[in-house]
C-alpha positions in Angstrom: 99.2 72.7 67.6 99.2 68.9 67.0 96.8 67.0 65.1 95.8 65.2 68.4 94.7 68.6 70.5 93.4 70.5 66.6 91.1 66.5 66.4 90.1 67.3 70.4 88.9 70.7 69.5 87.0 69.8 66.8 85.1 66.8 68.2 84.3 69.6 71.1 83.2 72.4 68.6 81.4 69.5 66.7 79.5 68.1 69.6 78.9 71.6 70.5 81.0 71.4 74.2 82.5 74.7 72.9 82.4 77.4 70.8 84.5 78.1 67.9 87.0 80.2 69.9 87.3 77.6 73.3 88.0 74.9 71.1 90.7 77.2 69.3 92.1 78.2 72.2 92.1 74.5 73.4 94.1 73.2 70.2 96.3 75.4 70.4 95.3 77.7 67.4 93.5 80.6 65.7 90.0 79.9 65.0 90.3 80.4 61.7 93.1 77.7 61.1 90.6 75.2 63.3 87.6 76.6 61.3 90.1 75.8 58.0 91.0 72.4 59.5 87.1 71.2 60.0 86.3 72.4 56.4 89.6 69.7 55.5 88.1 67.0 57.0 84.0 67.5 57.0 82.5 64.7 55.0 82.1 64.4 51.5 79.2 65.7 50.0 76.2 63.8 49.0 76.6 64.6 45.4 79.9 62.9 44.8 79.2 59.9 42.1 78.3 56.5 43.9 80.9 53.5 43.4 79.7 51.5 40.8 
């Protein structure tokens, strides 16, 4: 698993290509570490405090 195939997957899963378990299984991982690893890097949330 390198972050380069796990970034793949998830553009695939995010995009809606594949599912869950066929971007997983093109990463090179368990969907739950690729599940854990688009929670990591999913955007902020809207109610972090604006930059002042």
């Amino acid at each position: 698993m390198t972050s380069k195939s796990v970034a793949t997957a998830l553009t695939l899963y995010r995009s809606r290509t594949l599912t869950l378990e066929q971007a997983a299984t093109a990463g090179g991982c368990s969907a739950a570490q690729l599940e854990e690893s688009a929670r990591a890097f999913a955007p902020a949330s809207a109610e972090s405090p604006a930059d002042d």
